[in-house]
TORKOL-4160 file (C-alpha; in steps of 0.2 Angstrom, whole numbers, padded with zeros to 4 digits, m for minus):
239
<pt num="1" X="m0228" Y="m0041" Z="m0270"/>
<pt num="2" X="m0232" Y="m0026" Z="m0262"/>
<pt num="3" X="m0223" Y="m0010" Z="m0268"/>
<pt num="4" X="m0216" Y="0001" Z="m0255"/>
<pt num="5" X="m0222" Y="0019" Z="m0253"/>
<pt num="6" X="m0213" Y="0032" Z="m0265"/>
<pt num="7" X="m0198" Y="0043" Z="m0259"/>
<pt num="8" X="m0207" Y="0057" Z="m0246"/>
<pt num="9" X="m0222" Y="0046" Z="m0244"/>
<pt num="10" X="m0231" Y="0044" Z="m0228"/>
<pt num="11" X="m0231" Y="0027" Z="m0220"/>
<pt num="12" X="m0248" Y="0018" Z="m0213"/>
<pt num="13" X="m0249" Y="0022" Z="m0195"/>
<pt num="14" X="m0250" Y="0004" Z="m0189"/>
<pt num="15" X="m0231" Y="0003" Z="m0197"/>
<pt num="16" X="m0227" Y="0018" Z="m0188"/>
<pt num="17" X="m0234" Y="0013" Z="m0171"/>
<pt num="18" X="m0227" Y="m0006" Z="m0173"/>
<pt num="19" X="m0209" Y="0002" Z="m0177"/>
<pt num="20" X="m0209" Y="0015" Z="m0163"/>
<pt num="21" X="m0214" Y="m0003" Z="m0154"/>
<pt num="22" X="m0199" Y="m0013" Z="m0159"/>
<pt num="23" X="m0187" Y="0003" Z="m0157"/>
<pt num="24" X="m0193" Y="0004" Z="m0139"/>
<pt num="25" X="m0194" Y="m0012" Z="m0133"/>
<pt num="26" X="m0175" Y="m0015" Z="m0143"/>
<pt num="27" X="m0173" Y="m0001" Z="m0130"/>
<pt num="28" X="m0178" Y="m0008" Z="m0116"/>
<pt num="29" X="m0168" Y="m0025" Z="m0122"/>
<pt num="30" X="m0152" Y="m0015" Z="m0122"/>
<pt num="31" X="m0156" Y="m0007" Z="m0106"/>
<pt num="32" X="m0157" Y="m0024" Z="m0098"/>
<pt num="33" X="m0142" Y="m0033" Z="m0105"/>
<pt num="34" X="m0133" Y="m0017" Z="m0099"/>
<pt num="35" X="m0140" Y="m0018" Z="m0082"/>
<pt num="36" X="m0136" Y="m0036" Z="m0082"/>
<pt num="37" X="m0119" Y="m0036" Z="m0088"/>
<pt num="38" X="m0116" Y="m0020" Z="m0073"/>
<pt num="39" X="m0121" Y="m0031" Z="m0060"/>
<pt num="40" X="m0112" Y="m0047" Z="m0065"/>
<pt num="41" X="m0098" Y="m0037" Z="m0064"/>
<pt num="42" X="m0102" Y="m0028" Z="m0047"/>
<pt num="43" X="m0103" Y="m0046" Z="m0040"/>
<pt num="44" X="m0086" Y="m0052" Z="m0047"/>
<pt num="45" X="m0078" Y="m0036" Z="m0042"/>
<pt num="46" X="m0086" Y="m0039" Z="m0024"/>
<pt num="47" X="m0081" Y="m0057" Z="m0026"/>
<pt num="48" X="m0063" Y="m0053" Z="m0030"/>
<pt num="49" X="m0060" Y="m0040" Z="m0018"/>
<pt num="50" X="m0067" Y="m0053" Z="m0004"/>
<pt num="51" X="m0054" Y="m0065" Z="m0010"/>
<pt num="52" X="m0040" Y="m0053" Z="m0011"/>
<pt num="53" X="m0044" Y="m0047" Z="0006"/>
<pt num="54" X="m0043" Y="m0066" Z="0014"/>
<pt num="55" X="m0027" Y="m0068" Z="0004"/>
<pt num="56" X="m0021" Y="m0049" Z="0011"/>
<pt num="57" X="m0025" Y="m0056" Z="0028"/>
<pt num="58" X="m0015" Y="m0072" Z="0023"/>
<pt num="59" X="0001" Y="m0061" Z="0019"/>
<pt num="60" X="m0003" Y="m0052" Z="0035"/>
<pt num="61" X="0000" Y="m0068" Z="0047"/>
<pt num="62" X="0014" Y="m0075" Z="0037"/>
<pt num="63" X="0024" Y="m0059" Z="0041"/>
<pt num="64" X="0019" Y="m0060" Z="0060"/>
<pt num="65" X="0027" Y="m0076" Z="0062"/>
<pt num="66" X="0042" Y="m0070" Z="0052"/>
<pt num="67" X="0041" Y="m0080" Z="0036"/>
<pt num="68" X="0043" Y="m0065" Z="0024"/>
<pt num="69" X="0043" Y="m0074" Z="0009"/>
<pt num="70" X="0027" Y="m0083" Z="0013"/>
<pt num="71" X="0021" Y="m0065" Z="0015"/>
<pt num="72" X="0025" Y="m0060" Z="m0001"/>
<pt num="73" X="0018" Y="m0073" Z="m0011"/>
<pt num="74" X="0002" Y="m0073" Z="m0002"/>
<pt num="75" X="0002" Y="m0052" Z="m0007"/>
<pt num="76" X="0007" Y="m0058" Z="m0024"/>
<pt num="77" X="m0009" Y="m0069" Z="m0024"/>
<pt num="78" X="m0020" Y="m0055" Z="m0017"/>
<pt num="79" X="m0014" Y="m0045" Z="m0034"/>
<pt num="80" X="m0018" Y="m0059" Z="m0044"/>
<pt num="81" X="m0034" Y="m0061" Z="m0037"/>
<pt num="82" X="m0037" Y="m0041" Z="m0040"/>
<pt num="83" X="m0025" Y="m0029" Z="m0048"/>
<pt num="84" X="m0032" Y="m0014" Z="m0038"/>
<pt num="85" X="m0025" Y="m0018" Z="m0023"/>
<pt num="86" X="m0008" Y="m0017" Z="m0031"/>
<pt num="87" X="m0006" Y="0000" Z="m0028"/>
<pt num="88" X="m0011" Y="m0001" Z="m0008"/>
<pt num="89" X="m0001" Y="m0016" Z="m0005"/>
<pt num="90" X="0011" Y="m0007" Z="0009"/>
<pt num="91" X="0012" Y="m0023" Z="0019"/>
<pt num="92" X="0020" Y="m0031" Z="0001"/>
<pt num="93" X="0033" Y="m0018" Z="0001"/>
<pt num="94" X="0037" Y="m0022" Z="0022"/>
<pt num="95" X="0038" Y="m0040" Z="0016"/>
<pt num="96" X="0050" Y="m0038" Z="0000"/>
<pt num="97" X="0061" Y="m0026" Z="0010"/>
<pt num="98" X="0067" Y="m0038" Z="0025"/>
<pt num="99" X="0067" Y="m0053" Z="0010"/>
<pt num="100" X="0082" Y="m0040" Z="0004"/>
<pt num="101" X="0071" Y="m0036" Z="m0013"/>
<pt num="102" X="0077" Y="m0019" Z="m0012"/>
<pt num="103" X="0073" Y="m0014" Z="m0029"/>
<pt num="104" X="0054" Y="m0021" Z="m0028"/>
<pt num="105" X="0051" Y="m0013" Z="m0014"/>
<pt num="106" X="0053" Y="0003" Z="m0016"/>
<pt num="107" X="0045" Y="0002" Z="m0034"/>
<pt num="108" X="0030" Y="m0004" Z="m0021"/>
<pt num="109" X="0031" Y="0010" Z="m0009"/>
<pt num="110" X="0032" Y="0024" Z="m0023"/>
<pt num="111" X="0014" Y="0017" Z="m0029"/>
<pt num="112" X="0008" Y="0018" Z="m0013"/>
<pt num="113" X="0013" Y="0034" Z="m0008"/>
<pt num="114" X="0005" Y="0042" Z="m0026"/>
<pt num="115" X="m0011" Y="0034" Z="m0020"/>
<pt num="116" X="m0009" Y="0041" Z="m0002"/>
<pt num="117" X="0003" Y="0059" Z="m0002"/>
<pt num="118" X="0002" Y="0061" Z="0014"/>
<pt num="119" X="0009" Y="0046" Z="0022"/>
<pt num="120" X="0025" Y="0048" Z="0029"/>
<pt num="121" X="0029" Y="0030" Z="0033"/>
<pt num="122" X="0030" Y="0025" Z="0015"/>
<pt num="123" X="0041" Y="0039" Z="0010"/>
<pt num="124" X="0054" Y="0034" Z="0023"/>
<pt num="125" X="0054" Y="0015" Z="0019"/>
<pt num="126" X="0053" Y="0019" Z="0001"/>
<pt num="127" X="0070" Y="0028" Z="0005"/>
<pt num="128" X="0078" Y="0013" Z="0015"/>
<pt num="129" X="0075" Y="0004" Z="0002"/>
<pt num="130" X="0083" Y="0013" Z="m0012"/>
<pt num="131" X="0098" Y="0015" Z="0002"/>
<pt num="132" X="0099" Y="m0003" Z="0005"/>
<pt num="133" X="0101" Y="m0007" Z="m0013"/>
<pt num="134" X="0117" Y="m0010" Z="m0019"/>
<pt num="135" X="0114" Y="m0002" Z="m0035"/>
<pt num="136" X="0110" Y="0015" Z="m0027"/>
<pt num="137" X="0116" Y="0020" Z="m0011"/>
<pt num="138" X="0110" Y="0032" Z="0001"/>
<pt num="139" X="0114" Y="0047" Z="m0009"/>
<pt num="140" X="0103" Y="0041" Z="m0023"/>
<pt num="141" X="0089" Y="0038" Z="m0009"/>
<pt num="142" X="0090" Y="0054" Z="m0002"/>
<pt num="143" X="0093" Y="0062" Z="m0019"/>
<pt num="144" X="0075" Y="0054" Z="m0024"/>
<pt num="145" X="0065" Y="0054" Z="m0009"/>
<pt num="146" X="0048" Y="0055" Z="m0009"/>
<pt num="147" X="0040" Y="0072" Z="0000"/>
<pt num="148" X="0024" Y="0069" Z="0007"/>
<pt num="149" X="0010" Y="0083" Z="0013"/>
<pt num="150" X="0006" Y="0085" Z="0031"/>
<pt num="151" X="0007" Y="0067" Z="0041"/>
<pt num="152" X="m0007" Y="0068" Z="0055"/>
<pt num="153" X="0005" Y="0062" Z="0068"/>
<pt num="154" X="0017" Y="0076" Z="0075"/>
<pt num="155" X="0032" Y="0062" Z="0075"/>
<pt num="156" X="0031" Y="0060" Z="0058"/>
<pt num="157" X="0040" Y="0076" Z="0056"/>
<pt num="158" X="0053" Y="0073" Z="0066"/>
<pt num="159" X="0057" Y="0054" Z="0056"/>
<pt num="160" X="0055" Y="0063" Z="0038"/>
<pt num="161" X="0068" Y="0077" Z="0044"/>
<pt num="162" X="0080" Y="0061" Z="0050"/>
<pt num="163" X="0081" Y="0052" Z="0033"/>
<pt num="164" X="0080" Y="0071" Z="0023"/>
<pt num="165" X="0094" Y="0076" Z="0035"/>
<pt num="166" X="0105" Y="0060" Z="0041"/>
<pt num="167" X="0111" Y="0070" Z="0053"/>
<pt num="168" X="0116" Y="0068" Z="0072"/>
<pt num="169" X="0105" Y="0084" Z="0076"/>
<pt num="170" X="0089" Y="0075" Z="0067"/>
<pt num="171" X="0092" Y="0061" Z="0078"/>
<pt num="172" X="0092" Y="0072" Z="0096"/>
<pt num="173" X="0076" Y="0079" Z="0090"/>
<pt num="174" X="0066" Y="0064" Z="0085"/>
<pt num="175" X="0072" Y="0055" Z="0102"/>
<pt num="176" X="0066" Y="0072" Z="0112"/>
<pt num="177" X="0049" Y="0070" Z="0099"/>
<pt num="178" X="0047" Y="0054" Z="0107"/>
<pt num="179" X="0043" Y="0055" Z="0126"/>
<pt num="180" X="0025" Y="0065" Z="0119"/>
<pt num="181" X="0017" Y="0048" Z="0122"/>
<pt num="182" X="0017" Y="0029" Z="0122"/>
<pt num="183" X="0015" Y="0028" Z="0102"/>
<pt num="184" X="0028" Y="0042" Z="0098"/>
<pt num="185" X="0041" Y="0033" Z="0110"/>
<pt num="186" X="0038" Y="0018" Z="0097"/>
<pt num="187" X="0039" Y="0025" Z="0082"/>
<pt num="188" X="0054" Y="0037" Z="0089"/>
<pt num="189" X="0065" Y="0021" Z="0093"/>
<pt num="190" X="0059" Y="0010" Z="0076"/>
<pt num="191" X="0064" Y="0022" Z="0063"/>
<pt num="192" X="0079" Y="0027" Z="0073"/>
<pt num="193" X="0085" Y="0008" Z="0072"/>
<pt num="194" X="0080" Y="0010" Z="0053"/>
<pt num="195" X="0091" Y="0024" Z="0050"/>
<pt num="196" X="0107" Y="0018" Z="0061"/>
<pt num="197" X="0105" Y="m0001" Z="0051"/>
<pt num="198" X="0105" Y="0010" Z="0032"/>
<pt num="199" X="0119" Y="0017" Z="0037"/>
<pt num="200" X="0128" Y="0002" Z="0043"/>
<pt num="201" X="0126" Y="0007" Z="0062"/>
<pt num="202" X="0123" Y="m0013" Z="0069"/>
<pt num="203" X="0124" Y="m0010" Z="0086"/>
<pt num="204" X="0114" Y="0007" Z="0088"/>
<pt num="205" X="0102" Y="m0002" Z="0075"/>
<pt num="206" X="0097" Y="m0014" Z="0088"/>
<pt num="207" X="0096" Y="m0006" Z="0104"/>
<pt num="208" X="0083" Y="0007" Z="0096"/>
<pt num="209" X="0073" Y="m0010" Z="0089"/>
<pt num="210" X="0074" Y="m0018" Z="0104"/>
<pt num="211" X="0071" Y="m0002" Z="0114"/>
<pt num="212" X="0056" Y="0001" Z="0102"/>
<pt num="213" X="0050" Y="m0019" Z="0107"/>
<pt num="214" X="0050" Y="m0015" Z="0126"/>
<pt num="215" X="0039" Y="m0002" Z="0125"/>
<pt num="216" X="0023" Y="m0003" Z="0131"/>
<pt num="217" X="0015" Y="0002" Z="0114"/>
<pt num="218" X="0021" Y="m0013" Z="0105"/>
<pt num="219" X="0016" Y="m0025" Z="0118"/>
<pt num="220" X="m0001" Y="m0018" Z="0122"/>
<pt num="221" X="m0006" Y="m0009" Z="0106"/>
<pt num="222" X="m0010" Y="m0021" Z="0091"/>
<pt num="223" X="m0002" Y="m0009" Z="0079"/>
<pt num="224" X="0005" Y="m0018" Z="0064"/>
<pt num="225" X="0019" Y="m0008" Z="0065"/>
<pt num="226" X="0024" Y="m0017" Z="0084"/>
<pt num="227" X="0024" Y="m0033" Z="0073"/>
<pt num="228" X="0036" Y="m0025" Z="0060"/>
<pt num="229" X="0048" Y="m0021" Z="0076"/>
<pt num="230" X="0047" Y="m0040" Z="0081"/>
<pt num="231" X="0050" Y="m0047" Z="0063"/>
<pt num="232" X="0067" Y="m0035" Z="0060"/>
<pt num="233" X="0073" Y="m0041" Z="0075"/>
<pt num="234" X="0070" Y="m0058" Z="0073"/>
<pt num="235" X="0075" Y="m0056" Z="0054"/>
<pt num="236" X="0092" Y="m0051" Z="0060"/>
<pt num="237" X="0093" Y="m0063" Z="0074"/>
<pt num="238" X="0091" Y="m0050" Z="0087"/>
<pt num="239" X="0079" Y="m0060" Z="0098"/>
């Protein structure tokens, strides 16, 4: 047999050249599998996103005709079908706060307000929860609350100063916030039914839910929230 070349010893050129060869096209092999395996991956990420979405939009109609629970499981599946949605799932943390999942739901809402800091809608219900579970109270939510940066919407203001303060004076200034326009008038009278029904208020409650479903924003609008309104009325037998 051949003998190899002694320690320090130059190798033929054609060895050299077919070696750089192998090296360069196991290179190129790598490269390819790589590439491959990136793009499979790409198309199962887009493929799971598409049926999480269906499945989001699922949830989406359950809650507007007022089966929560049908809601939840159709979020649920959306997770299943792509754990990054988990932490955008707002609508999920709606759905398990009127099924009276207190505890789930503000576990939900505290994700989505570390994704989004600046939304001061999942602060608040993040707070109603916490107060409408029996194992914490309202002083525990407001205790805990969640602060949020600057919410684009001026009214927003207005309803975080409501659940931060509990007071009267909070309430006269988020109803005087309200006649700005047609969506301020909405979202005045919603969350003011939400703070007068966590602290036990039934009959102020309603009137500012109902109040905030006769206005022209919730019938004309197409806002999600309008169909949150109708389903914590109809949840409480209220229409």
């Amino acid at each position: 047999s051949q003998m190899s070349p002694a320690r320090g010893a130059r190798a033929p050129r054609a060895c050299a050249t077919r070696d750089a060869r192998r090296r360069t096209n196991r290179r190129d092999a790598l490269r390819g599998v790589a590439a491959a395996i990136v793009a499979t991956c790409a198309r199962a990420e887009r493929a799971n996103a598409s049926v999480a979405s269906e499945k989001i939009k699922r949830g989406a109609r359950e809650f507007i005709r007022g089966d929560v629970r049908g809601a939840i499981d159709a979020f649920d599946d959306a997770i299943a079908s792509d754990e990054r949605f988990s932490a955008y799932m707002w609508q999920r943390g709606l759905a398990l706060y009127y099924a009276g999942a207190y505890e789930e739901a503000a576990k939900q809402f505290r994700l989505d307000v570390a994704q989004n800091p600046n939304d001061t809608e999942e602060s608040v219900w993040c707070f109603a929860s916490e107060a409408m579970d029996p194992e914490k109270g309202i002083a525990y939510a407001r205790e805990n609350m969640l602060i949020t940066g600057r919410d684009s919407r001026p009214v927003m203001s207005s309803v975080f100063a409501l659940f931060a303060e509990g007071s009267e004076e909070a309430a006269t200034r988020l109803r005087k916030a309200g006649r700005s326009n047609a969506s301020d008038e909405f979202y005045s009278a919603l969350y003011l039914g939400l703070f007068y029904e966590i602290n036990g208020d039934e009959e102020r409650a309603r009137r500012e839910i109902e109040r905030a479903n006769r206005t022209a924003y919730a019938r004309l609008s197409g806002d999600y929230m309008t169909d949150v309104a109708r389903v914590h009325a109809k949840t409480r037998s209220w229409s």
